[in-house]
N, C-alpha and C positions, 0 to 999 in steps of 0.2 A: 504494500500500500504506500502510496507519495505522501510526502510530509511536504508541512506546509516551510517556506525556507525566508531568507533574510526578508526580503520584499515584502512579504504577504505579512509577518508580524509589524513591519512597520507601518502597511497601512492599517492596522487592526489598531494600534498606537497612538496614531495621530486621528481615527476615529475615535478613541475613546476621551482623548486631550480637547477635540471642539467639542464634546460631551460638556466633560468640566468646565471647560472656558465658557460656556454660554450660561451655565449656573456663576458661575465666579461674577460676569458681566452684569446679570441682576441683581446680584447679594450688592454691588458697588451702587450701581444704577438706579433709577427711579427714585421712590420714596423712601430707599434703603428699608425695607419693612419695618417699620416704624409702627405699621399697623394691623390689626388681623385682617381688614379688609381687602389690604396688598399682597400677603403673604398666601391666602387662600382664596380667593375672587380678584386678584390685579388689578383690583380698582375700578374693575367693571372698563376695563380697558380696550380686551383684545378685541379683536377684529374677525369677522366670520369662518374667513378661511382655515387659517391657523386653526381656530375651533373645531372645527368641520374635519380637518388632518387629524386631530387630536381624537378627537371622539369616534373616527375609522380606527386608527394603531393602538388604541388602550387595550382593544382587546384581540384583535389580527396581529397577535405575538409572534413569538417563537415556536409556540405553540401551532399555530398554523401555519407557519412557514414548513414547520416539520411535519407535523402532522398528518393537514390536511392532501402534503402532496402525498405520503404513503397511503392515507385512505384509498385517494383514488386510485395509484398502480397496485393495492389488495384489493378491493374491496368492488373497484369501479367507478362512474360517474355518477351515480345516484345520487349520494351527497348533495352533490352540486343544485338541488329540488331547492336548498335550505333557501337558495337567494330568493324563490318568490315570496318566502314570508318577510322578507324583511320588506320588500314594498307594501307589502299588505300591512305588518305595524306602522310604518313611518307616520301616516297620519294620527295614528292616535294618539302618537309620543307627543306630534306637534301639538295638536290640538287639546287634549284629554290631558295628561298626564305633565309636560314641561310646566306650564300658563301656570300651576298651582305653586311647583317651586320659586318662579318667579315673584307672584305675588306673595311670599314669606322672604325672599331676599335673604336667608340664612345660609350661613358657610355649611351647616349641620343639612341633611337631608332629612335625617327626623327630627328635627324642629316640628316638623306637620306631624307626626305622631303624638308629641307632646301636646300642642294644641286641639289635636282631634279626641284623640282619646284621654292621653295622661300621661306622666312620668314614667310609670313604669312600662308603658305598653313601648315610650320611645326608647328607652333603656335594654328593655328582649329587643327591640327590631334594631339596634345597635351593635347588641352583643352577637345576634347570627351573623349580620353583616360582617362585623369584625372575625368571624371563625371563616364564613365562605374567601372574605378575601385574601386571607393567609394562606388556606388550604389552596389555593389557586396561585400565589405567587411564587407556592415552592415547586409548582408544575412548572410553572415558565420559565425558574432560574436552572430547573434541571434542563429543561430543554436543550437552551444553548450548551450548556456542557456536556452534552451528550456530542454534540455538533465538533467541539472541541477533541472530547475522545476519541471520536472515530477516523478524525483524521491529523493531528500532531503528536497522540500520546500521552500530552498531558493532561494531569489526575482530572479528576470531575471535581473533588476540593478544591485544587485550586485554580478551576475556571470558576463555578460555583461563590466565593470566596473575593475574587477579583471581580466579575460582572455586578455581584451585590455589592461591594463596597464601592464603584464608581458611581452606580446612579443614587445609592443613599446619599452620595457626596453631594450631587449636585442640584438634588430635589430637595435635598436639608437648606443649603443655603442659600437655593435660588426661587424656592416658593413656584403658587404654579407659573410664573410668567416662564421659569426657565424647561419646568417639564414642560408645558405645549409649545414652546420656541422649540426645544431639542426632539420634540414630537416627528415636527415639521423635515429636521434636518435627518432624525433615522427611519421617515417614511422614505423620503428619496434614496438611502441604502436597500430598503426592503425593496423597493421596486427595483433595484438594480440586480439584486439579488434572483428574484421571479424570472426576470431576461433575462440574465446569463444561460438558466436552465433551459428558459425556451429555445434560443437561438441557436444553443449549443445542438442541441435534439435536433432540428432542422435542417442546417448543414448538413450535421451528421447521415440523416436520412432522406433527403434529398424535400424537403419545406414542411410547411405546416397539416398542410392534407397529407400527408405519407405518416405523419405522427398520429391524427388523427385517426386512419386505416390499417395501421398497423395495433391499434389499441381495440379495432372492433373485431378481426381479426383475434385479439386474443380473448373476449368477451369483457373488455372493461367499459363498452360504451351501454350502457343499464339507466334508463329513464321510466322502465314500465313495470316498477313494484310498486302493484297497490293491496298488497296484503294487509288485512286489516289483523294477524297476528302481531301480537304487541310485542314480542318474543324475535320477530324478525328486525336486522339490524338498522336497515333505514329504507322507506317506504315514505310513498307520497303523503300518508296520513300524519306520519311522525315528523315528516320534514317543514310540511305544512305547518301543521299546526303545534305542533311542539316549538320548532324555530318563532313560530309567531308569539308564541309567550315566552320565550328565552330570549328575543330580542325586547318584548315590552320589557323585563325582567333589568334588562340591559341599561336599556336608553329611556326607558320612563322614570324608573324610580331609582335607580343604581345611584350609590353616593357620587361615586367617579365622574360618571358623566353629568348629573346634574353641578356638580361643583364645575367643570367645565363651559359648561352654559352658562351659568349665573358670572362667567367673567363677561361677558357682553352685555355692552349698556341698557338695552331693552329686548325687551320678548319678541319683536318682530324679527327683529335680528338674530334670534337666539336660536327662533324657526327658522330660520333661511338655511343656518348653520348645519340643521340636522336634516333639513333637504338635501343640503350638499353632500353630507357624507353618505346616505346611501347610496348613490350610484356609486362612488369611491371605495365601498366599502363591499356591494356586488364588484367590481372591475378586481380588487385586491383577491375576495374569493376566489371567483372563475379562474382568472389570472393562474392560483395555485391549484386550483384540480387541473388544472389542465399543464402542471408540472409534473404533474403526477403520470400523468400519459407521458409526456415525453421521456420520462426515466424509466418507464415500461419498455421505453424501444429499446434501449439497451442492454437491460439485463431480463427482458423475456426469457433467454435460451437458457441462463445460466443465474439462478437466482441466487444474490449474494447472501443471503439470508442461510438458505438452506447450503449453503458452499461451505459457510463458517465464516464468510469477512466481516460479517456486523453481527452486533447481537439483539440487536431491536430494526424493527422497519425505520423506524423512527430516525434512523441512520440514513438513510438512502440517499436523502437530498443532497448531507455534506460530501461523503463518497462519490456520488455523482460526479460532483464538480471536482474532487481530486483525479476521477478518472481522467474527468475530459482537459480538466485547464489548469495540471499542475505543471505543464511544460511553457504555461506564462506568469513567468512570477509578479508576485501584487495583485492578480486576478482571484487565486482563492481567496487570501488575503479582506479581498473586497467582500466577499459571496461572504465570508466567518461574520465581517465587521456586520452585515445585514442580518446573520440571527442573533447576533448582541444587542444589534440597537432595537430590535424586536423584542427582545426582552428586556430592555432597559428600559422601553417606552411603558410597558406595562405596568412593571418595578416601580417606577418611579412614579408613575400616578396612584400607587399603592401604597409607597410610603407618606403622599402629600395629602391623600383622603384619607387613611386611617387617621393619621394624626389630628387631622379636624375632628373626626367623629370622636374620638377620645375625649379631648380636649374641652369641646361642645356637650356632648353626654353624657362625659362621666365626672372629670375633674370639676369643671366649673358648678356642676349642682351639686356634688359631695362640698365645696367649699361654700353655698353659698347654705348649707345645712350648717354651715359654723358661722354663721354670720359674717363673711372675708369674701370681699372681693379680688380678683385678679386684674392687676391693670394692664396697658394695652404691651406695654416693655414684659413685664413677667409673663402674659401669653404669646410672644412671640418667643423667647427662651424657652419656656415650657414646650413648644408647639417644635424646636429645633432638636430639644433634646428626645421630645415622643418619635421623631423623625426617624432619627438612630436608632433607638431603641424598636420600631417596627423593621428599618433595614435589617437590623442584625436578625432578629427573629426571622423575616423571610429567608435570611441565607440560612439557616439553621433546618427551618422547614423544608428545604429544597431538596436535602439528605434524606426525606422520605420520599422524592418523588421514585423511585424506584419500584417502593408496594406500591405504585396504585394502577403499574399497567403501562396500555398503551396513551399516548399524550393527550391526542385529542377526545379519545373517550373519556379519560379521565378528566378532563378541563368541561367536557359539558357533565356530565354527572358531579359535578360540584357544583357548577353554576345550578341546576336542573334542582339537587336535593336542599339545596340551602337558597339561594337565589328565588327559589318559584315560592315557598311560604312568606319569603319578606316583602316579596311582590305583593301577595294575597292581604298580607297587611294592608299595606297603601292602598290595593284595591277596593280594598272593605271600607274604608273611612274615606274614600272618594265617591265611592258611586251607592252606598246606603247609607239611612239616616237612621237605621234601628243597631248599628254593631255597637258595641259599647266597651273598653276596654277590658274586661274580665272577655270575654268572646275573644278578641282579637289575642290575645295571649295565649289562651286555651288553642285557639286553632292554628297559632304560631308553633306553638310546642306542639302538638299532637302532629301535625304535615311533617312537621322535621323528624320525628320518631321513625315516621310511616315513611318518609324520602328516602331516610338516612338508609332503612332496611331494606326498600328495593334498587336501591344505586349502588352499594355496596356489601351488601347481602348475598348477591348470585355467584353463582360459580363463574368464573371465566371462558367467555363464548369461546369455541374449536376456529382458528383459520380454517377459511373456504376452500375446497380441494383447485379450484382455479386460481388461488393467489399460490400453492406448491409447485 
C-alpha cells in the first residue's frame, strides 16, 4: 500500500494552520467577544451564504464522505431516495419550525422548552441533546482517523488526538464567526475531495457513462425497493419518510443549526439561508453516492475488503485515492486534508453548541438558585473553558467509535434514537395546546428507552452476497 510522502503532509499542515488562523483572526477581531451575543450569535452579523455552507457541512462530515460512498459500492444506489425528503422538509423548517427560534432570539434552543413547558422539561431536552451530540462526535472524529490509518500508518490516537485538539483550538477562541468562516473554507476541500474520486474513475474508464454502466452491470444501480418490511435496509418508505423527520430533527429544532440561523439579522434572511442549502446539501449527497460507483469500477474484480487491504469498507474512499494518485505528491495530501476539515467542521460546531447549551441550561439557573449572577466577562471564560472541556470529551469518545459498526449506520441511528424524541418535544409544544410538561418528559424518557433498544439492540445485519 503507498504512503502518503513529504508533499501530501504538508498540505495537510498548512490546511490545518488556515484552520487556526481564521479562529486566531476572530479571537483578535471584531468585538473581541466581549459578549455572549458575539461569541455565540456574531452579533447577528453573518451573511446568508456562509450560513447556508454552514448548515450543509455541520453535518455532511467525514462521516459521509466515508461513509456514504461505501454505502453505495455495498449496498447500491438506493440511498440516494434520502435526497427527496429533504425537499419535502425544507418548507416546514422554513416556515413551521425556524420563525419560532427567531422570535425567542436565545443562544439556548430550549429557551422555548423552558417557556412552553418549564424548567425541567428544558433541562431533559438539554441533557439528550447533550448525550446525542457527543455520541455522534466520536463517530466523526473516528472517521477521519480511520482515513489516516489506512493509508500513512499512523495510530488512530494520534490522528484522533490531533484532528480534536485543532478544531477545539479554534472554535474555543474564535466563537461561531470562526466555525462558519472555517465552514466555508473546509467545504471547498470537501468538494475537492468528491472530484478527485470522480474524475479519477473516468479517465480511468473511459467518462462518466462507462462508471455509470459498469455499476449497473454489477447490480449497484437499485431505485425500486418499496418493501414495506421495516427489517429491510433502505426502501422508498424508510428513505422517504424516515429522512423527512431526521432532516426536521436536523434543521428544525437541532441546537447547531438553529444557533447558526439566529446569526442572521432577520428571519427572512434566515429563510433564504436554509433554501440555499438544500440544493447544496442534495449536490454534496448525490455528489458522494455516486463516488461510491466510481470506486466500484475499480475494485469490482478484486474486493479489497475480502483480499485483506482494509479492514472496514469505510476505508475505500482513502485507499482509492492512494491507488490512483499516490504517484502525485500533494494530491493525497489534498483528498486527507478534505476528511479532516469534514470533521473538523462538524467538531467544531459541537464544541460551540454544546457549550451554549451548558452554559444557558444548566450553569446559569443552578446559579441563579443561589441568588448570583454571571456577568457578560465571567460567561464568556466560563463558555471558553466548557469549550475545552467538551473538545477533550469528544476526542475521548471517539475511542469508542469502533463498537458501534459501520459509520454511516451508526451516525443515523444516533441521530434517529436520540435526535427523533427531542424532536417530539418541540413538536409537542408547537403544534398542541393540551401537552403539558409532566407528558413531554414522560414521553421524552419512554421514546429514548424504546429508540435506545431498537437502534442498538439488534444483532448486526449479514453483508449482501453482491457486495462479496
Amino acid at each position: 500500500m503507498a504512503n502518503l510522502v513529504a508533499a501530501d503532509y504538508a498540505v495537510i499542515i498548512i490546511t490545518m494552520i488556515i484552520s487556526s488562523g481564521i479562529g486566531v483572526y476572530y479571537w483578535l477581531s471584531g468585538g473581541k467577544q466581549k459578549s455572549m451575543e458575539e461569541y455565540f450569535m456574531a452579533d447577528r452579523s453573518m451573511q446568508m451564504l456562509p450560513v447556508a455552507i454552514g448548515l450543509t457541512v455541520s453535518y455532511i462530515s467525514a462521516v459521509s464522505l466515508l461513509g456514504v460512498s461505501s454505502e453505495n459500492y455495498v449496498y447500491g444506489t438506493q440511498y440516494a431516495v434520502i435526497n427527496i425528503s429533504y425537499g419535502l422538509a425544507t418548507p416546514f423548517v422554513v416556515y413551521l419550525y425556524m420563525p419560532v427560534f427567531f422570535k425567542i432570539g436565545k443562544a439556548s434552543a430550549f429557551e422555548y422548552l423552558h417557556k412552553r413547558f418549564g424548567k425541567a422539561a428544558r433541562m431533559a431536552g438539554s441533557f439528550a441533546f447533550t448525550l446525542q451530540l457527543l455520541l455522534y462526535s466520536g463517530v466523526v472524529l473516528y472517521a477521519p482517523a480511520l482515513a489516516l490509518e489506512a493509508t500513512t500508518g499512523i495510530s488512530t490516537t494520534a490522528s484522533v488526538i490531533g484532528i480534536g485538539l485543532v478544531c477545539t483550538f479554534y472554535s474555543t477562541i474564535g466563537g461561531i464567526k470562526a466555525v462558519l468562516i472555517t465552514d466555508v473554507f473546509q467545504s471547498l476541500l470537501m468538494l475537492i475531495a468528491i472530484i478527485l474520486v470522480i474524475i479519477t474513475a473516468a479517465m480511468n474508464v473511459g467518462g462518466l457513462d462507462k462508471i455509470w454502466e459498469i455499476a449497473r452491470q454489477g447490480s449497484r444501480i437499485e431505485f425500486d425497493s418499496i418493501s414495506m418490511d421495516p427489517t429491510v435496509r433502505h426502501t422508498w418508505w424508510s428513505l422517504t419518510f424516515g429522512g423527512f423527520f431526521t432532516y426536521l430533527s436536523l434543521y428544525g429544532t437541532n441546537q447547531v443549526q438553529v444557533q447558526r440561523m439566529l446569526t442572521i439579522k432577520n428571519v427572512k434572511h434566515a429563510q433564504s439561508a436554509i433554501w440555499i442549502s438544500w440544493p447544496l446539501s442534495s449536490l454534496m449527497s448525490l455528489g458522494l453516492c455516486f463516488t461510491g460507483l466510481a470506486i466500484y469500477t475499480r475494485y469490482r474484480n478484486c474486493d479489497p475488503l475480502e483480499s485483506g487491504r482494509i479492514g472496514s469498507y469505510d476505508q475505500l474512499m482513502p485507499l482509492y485515492v492512494m491507488d490512483m494518485l499516490s504517484a502525485y505528491p500533494g494530491v493525497p495530501g489534498l483528498f486527507i486534508a478534505g476528511i479532516f476539515s469534514a470533521g473538523l467542521s462538524t467538531i467544531s460546531a459541537t464544541v460551540n453548541s454544546l457549550a451554549a447549551v451548558i452554559l444557558e441550561d444548566f450553569i446559569k439557573p443552578i446559579c441563579r438558585l443561589w441568588n448570583k449572577e454571571i456577568t457578560a466577562t465571567g460567561s464568556i471564560i466560563i463558555s471558553k473553558i466548557l469549550a475545552v472541556i467538551v473538545g477533550i470529551s469528544c476526542i475521548g469518545l471517539a475511542f469508542m467509535g469502533h463498537f458501534l459498526g459501520g459509520l454511516l449506520q451508526a451516525a443515523l441511528t444516533i441521530f434517529g434514537v436520540v435526535g427523533g424524541p427531542v424532536f417530539g418535544m418541540f413538536t409537542l409544544g408547537m403544534f398542541t395546546r393540551l401537552g403539558n410538561q409532566r407528558g413531554a418528559i414522560v414521553g421524552l424518557l419512554t421514546s429514548l428507552v424504546f429508540s435506545l433498544w431498537i437502534g442498538f439492540g439488534q444483532p448486526k445485519p449479514p453483508i449482501p452476497n453482491k457486495a462479496k
